[in-house]
N, C-alpha and C positions, 0 to 999 in steps of 0.2 A: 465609442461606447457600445456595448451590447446589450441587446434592449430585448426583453420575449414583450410579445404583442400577443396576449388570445383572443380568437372573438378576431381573428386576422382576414380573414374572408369576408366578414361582416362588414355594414355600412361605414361605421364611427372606425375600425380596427383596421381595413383597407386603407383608408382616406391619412390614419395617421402612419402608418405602415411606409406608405409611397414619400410621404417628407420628410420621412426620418432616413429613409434608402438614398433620397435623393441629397442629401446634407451626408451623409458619408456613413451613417451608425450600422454598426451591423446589425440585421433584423431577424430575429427567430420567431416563428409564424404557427402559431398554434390556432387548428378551427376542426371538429369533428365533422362539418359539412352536412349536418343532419338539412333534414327537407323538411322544416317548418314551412318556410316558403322555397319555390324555384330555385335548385342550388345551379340552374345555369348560371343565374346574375353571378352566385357566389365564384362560381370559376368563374368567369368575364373579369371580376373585382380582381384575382390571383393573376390573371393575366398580366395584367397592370405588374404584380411586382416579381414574377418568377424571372425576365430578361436580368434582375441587378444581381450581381455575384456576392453582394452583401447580403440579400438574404436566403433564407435556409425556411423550408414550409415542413410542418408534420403534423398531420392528419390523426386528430387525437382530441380524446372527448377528455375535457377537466376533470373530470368525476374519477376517472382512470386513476387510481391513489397509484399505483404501482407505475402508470407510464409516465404519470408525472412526474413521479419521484424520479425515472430515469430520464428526464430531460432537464431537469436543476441539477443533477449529479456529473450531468459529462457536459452540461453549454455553460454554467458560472454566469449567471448575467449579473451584471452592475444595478439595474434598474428593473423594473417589473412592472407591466402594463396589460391590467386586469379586464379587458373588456368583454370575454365573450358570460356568455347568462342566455338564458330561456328568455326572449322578451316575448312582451307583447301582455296587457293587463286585460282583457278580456279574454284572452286564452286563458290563462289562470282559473277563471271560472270553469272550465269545462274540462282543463289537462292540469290537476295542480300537481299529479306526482312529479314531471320531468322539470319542475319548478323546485321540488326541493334536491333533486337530482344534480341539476348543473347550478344552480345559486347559491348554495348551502353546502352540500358533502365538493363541490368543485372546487367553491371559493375557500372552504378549509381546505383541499389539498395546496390554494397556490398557496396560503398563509401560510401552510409548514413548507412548504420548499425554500420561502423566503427566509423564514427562521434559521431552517438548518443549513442551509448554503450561502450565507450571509450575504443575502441582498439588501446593497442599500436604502432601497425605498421602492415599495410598491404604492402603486395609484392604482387608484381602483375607480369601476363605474357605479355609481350610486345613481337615483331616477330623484326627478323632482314629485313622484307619485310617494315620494315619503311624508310629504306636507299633508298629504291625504284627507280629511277633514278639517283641516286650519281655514281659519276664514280670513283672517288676519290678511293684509298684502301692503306692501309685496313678501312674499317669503321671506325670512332671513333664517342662516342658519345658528341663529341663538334661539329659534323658536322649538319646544318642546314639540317633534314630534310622534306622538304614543296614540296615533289614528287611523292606522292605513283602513282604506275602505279597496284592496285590493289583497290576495297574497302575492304577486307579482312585488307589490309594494312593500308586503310585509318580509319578504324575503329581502330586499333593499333595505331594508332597515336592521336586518339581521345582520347583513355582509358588516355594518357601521359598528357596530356593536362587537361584532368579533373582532374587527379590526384593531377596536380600540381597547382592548383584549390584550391581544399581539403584541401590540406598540407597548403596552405595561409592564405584562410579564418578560419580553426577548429585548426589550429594548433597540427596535427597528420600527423607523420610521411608516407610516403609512397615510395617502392621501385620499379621499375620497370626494368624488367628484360627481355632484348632481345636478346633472343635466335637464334640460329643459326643452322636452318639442324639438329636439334635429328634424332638418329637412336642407336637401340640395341634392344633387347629383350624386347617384349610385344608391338612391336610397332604397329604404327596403318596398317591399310590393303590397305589403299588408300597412301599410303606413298609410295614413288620409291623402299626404300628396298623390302618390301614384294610385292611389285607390279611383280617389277623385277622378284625375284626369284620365285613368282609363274608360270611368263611366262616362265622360263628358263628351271623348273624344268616340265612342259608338253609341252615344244618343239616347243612355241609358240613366234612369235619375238616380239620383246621390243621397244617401240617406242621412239626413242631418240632426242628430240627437240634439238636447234640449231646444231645440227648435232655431238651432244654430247660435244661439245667443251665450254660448259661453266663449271664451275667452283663453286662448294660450301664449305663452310667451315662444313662439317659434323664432329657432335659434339654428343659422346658418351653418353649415359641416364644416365649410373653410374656419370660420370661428371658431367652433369648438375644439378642431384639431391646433389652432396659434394656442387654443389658452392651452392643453392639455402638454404639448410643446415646452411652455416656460414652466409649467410644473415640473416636468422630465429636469430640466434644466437650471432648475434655482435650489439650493440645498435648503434642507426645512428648515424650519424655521421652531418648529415644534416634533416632536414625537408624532401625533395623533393631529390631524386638521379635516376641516371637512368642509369645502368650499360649496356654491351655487356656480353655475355656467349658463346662462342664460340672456337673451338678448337684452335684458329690463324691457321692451316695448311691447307689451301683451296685444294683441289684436283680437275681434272679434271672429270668430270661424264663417260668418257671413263676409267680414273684409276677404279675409283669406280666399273666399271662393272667389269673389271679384275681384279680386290679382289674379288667381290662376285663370277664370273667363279670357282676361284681358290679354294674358300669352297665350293662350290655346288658339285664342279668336274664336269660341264658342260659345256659347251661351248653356249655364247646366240647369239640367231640370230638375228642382228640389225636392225631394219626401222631407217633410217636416216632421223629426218623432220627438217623441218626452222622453228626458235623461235616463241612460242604460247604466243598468250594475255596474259599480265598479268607477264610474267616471267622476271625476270632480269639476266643480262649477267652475274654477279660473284657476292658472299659474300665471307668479309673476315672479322675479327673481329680483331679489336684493343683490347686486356682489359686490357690494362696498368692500368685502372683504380681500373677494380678489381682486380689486383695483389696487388696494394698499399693497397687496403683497406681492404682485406680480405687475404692478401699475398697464393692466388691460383690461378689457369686459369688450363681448362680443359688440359690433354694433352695425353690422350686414341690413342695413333698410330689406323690408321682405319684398319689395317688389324687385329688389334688383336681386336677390337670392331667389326669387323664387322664377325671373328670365334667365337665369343661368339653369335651373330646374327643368324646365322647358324646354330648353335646347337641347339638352342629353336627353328627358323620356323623349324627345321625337326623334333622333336619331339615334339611341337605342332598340326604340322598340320599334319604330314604322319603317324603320330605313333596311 
């Protein structure tokens, strides 16, 4: 199968990238390499899949209406795997224009390359910051959500919307997938794991918003990349679908530091703050939906996802 990956450099688009190379599909590897964070990780990540002669890398930012258009015009892919986006929802606060830049005019370029170059199904990355003010738990995706307390989010919720758009008028399927708190190996630097265990690991304290007492459903990469896998590989089932990914076991962000303590073998020293712009009180993931439809849902205990975490930032980064 021929598969484009954008977002191919990135955490979640690396990780699925390498097992899609390693099961034989040919891999076309789209990432503009921009320096949000350190794009060493980002080449370190490419390293990983430039040795397989199935895939093919081009350096190329989504928004590119024209360069995109010439990369669905001469590769034909069968499938389409939408991952790369401006992350990060407190960025958003202070940078929103390169938010509507790659999330918005990017994600309408891959939706017309799909259209016009008849891809069978794109999957797309949605964020569980669409639930945004829902108090409800755990999430499900029948719940109305028309609350982002993010633009990060608001633009995630746009991408659903356009999609389901697409699927109407072109009659081509699309998937959308809302993910939940990844975390494991090769993740990003701006992310709480590595934030964390960098402060921890030079004896620096940790700044713990609402006073650590909120709540996320972290959800393992190996996870995420099996479910995103059986999406690739089961035909819809619907035109238009829009799943939850997430581990269902919500933890406290104070658990969370005591797992990571407990692999580091440190002890961190906490600033306790009151809730920052932008953040919500808890995620928790419903995926009854994807159990039915793909009979899986992540289920990575965080203490064992987050010593496999551990093992790569030390020998990553110290080694």
């Amino acid at each position: 199968m021929k598969i484009l990956v954008t977002g191919a450099a990135g955490f979640i688009g690396a990780a699925l990238s390498l097992r899609l190379l390693e099961r034989g599909d040919d891999v076309i590897g789209v990432d503009n390499l921009n320096d949000y964070y350190d794009v060493t990780l980002k080449h370190a990540r490419l390293a990983r899949l430039t040795p397989y002669k199935n895939f093919k890398f081009i350096q190329l930012n989504i928004a590119d209406r024209d360069g995109m258009e010439s990369v669905f015009s001469t590769e034909k892919f069968q499938r389409v795997v939408n991952l790369a986006a401006q992350a990060g929802v407190r960025y958003s606060i202070t940078n929103p224009h390169v938010y509507a830049e790659s999330n918005l005019i990017g994600f309408l370029n891959i939706l017309e390359g799909c259209r016009n170059h008849d891809v069978e199904h794109l999957i797309y990355a949605s964020s569980s910051s669409v639930y945004g003010a829902n108090t409800k738990l755990p999430f499900s995706t029948d719940d109305k959500v028309d609350n982002p307390v993010s633009l990060y989010a608001a633009t995630k919720k746009a991408n659903e919307l356009m999609a389901h758009s697409y699927s109407h008028l072109y009659d081509f399927s699309t998937t959308g997938l809302r993910f939940f708190t990844v975390y494991g190996e090769w993740g990003r630097p701006d992310m709480s794991p590595c934030i964390f265990a960098r402060q921890i690991m030079a004896d620096k304290p940790i700044d713990l918003f609402n006073y650590g007492k909120h709540s996320r459903d972290f959800t393992y990469i190996d996870d995420i990349v099996e479910g995103i896998l059986r999406v690739i590989d089961t035909p819809p089932t619907a035109k238009y679908r829009i799943y939850n990914m997430g581990n269902s076991q919500p933890e406290e962000l104070l658990t969370f530091i005591d797992t990571l303590e407990k692999h580091l073998g440190k002890t961190a020293v906490k600033n306790l703050l009151p809730m920052q712009a932008g953040d919500v009180q808890d995620t928790y993931a419903d995926v009854s939906d994807l159990m039915r439809d793909f009979d899986y849902s992540p289920h990575t205990p965080l203490d064992v996802g987050m010593e496999k975490f551990v093992n790569w930032y030390k020998n990553f980064y110290e080694n």
